[in-house]
C-alpha positions in Angstrom: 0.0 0.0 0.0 1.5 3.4 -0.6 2.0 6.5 1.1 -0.9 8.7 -0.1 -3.3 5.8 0.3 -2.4 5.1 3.9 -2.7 8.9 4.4 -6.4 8.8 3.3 -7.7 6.1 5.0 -6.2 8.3 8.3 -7.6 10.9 7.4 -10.7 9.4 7.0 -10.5 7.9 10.3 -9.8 10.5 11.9 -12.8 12.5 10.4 -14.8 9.6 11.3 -14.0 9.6 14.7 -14.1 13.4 15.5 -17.5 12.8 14.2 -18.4 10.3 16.9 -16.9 12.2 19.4 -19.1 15.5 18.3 -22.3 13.8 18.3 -21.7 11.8 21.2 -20.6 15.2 23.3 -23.7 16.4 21.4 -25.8 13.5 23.0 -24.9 14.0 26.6 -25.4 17.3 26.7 -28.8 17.2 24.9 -29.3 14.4 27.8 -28.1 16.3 30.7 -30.0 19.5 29.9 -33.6 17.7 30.0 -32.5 15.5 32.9 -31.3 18.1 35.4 -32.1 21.5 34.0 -35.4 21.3 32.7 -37.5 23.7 31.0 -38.4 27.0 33.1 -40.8 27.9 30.2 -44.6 26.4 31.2 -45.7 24.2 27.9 -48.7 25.9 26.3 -50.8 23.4 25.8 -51.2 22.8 29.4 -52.6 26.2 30.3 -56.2 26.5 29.1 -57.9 29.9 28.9 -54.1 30.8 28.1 -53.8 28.9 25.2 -55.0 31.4 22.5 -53.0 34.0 23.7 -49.7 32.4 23.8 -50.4 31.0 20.2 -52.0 34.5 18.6 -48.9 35.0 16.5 -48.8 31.9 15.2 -52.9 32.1 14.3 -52.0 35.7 12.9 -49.3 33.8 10.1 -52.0 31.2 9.6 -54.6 33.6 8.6 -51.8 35.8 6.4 -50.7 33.2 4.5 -54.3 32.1 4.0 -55.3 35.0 2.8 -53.0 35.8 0.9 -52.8 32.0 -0.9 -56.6 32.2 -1.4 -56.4 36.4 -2.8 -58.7 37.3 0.4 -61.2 34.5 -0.8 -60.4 31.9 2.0 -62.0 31.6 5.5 -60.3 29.9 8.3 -63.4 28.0 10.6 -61.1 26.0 12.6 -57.5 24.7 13.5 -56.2 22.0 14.9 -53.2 20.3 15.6 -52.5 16.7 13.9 
């Protein structure tokens, strides 16, 4: 085997197992933050009466982008989540 081949194939080692190592550091700390820390944000769909008000913006782009899909034509009568 020559020189440039053995080169490659460490190099491509070596790329591969950076790789690992990022996903794997990646991994834990993904892990750790849900296990210890937690979200201090209260989830929305848990709040009731709340609800519509935390997701106005997001009903405000719905009824844009129908609107402006349908030329002012389209009527939104309900949305739900799938």
């Amino acid at each position: 085997m020559g020189l440039p081949l053995q080169v490659f194939l460490f190099g491509l080692l070596t790329v591969f197992i950076v790789l690992l190592v990022v996903v794997a550091t990646g991994n834990a700390i993904i892990w750790f933050v849900n296990r210890y820390i937690g979200s201090p944000v209260k989830e929305a769909g848990k709040s009731g009466s709340g609800q519509l008000q935390s997701h106005s913006g997001r009903i405000a782009a719905i009824a844009a982008a129908v609107n402006t899909v349908t030329r002012g034509r389209g009527k939104i009568t309900s949305i739900e989540k799938l």
